[in-house]
C-alpha positions in Angstrom: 6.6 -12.4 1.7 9.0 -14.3 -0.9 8.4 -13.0 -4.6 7.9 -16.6 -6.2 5.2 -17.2 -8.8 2.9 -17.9 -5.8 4.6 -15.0 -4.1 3.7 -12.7 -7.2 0.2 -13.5 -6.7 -0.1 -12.7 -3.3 1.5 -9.3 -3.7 -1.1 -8.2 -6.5 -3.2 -9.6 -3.6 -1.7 -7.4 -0.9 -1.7 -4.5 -3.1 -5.0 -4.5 -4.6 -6.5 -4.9 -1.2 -4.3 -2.4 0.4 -4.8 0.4 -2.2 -8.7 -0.3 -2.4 -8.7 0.3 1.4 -6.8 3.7 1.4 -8.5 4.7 -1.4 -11.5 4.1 1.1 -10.0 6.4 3.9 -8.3 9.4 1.8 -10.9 9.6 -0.9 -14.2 7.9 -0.2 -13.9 5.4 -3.3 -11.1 3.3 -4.9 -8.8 4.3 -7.9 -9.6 1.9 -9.8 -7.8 -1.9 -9.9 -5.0 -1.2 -11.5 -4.4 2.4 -9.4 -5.3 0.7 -6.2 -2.6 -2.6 -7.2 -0.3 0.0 -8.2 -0.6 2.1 -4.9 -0.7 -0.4 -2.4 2.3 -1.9 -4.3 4.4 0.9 -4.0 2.7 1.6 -0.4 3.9 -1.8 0.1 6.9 -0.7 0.4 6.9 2.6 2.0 5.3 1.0 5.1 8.6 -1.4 4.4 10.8 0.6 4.9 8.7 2.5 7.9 8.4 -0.3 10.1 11.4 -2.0 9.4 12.7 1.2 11.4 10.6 0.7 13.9 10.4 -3.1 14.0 13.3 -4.3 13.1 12.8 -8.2 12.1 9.2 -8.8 12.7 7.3 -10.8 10.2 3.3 -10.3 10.0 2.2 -13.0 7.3 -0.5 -12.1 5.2 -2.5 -9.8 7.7 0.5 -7.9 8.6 1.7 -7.4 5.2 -1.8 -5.7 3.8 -1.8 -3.2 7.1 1.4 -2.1 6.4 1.0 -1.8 2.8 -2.0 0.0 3.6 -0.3 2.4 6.3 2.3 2.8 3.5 -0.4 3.6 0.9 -2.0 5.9 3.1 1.4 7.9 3.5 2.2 7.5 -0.3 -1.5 9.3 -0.9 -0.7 12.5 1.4 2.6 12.6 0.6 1.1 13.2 -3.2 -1.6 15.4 -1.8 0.8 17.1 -0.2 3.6 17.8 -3.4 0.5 18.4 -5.7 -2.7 19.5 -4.0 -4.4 20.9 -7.0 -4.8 17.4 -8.9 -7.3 15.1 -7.4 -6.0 11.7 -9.0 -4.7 10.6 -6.4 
């Protein structure tokens, strides 16, 4: 995806979607919109980074991008789970 005003839109998109969903799977329930944006942002790129390791130049479109922003918000979530287990924010 290309971050142009459209672009912007579709990664509050992408992230909002993809945070609500792992919410879904690691908690039962969302975060909240501006958590879920927030984590599936930031999951966004995590999953980046792990599949451009793995899949070096592939492009997904819209699809793609919200599975791996949610596999990346799924390992953001664990990874925090994992530093901090006593709080259950996140």
């Amino acid at each position: 995806m290309v971050l142009e005003p459209g672009g912007l839109l579709a990664w509050i998109v992408v992230g909002a979607i993809a945070g609500w969903l792992a919410g879904q799977v690691m908690s039962g329930g969302g975060y909240g919109i501006l958590t879920d944006i927030v984590v599936g942002l930031i999951g966004a790129f995590i999953g980046g980074l792990l599949f451009s390791f793995l899949l070096p130049g592939s492009a997904a479109g819209l699809l793609g991008s919200i599975v791996v922003a949610f596999i990346g918000a799924i390992v953001l979530i664990a990874l925090i789970r994992a530093i901090a287990p006593s709080r259950h924010s996140l």
